[in-house]
C-alpha positions in Angstrom: 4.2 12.4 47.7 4.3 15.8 45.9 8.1 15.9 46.8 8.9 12.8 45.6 6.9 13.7 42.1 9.1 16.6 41.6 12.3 15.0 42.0 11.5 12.0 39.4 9.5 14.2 36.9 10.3 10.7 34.2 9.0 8.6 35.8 5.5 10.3 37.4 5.0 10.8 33.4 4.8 7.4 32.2 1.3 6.5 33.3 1.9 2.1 33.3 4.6 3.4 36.4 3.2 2.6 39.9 3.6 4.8 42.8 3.5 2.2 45.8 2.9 3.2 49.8 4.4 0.6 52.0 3.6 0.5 55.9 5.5 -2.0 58.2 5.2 -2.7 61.8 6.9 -5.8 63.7 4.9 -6.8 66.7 5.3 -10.0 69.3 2.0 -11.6 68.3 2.3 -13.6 72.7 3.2 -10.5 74.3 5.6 -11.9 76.0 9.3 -10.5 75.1 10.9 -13.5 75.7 9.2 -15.0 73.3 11.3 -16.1 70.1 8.4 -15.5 67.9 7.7 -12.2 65.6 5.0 -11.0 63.3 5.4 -8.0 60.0 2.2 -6.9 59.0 2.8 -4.8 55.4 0.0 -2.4 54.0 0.9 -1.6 50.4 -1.4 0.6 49.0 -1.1 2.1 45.2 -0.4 5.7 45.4 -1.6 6.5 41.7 -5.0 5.9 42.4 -7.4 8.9 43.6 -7.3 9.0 47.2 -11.2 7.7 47.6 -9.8 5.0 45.4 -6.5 4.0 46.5 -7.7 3.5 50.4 -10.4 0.3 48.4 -10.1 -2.7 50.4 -9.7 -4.2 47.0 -6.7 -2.2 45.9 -4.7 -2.7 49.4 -2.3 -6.0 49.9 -1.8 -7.2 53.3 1.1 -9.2 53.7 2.0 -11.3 56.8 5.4 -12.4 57.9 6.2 -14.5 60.6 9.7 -15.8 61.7 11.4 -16.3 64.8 13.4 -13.4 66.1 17.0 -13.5 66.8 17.0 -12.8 70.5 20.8 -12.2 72.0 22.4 -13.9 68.8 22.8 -10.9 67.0 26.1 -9.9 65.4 26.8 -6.2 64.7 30.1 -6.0 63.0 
């Protein structure tokens, strides 16, 4: 965090900005792994906050995405 302060000294000053902490994990919510089916948890948690304030259940999102995973179809060109 304090690294990416220093290099954007603009935009840490402006105090409407938002600092924003994303975590993301994909996980196969059968266990199975041939399974076509995928979940994505995201945590985003605002950075600007105190730390005793920014880890609030009320000032977290959770966002859950679900699709069906692409198996042996993909296509890396």
């Amino acid at each position: 965090m304090e690294k990416i302060d220093s290099l954007f000294l603009d935009f840490r000053s402006d105090q409407r900005n938002l600092t924003l902490g994303l975590a993301i994990d994909g996980m196969n919510p059968y266990g199975n792994l041939s399974s076509k089916h995928s979940l994505w948890p995201m945590l985003v948690i605002i950075c600007n906050f105190p730390y005793w304030l920014c880890m609030k259940r009320k000032y977290m999102m959770l966002f859950i995405l679900g699709s069906r995973q692409l198996g042996n179809d993909i296509d890396v060109n």
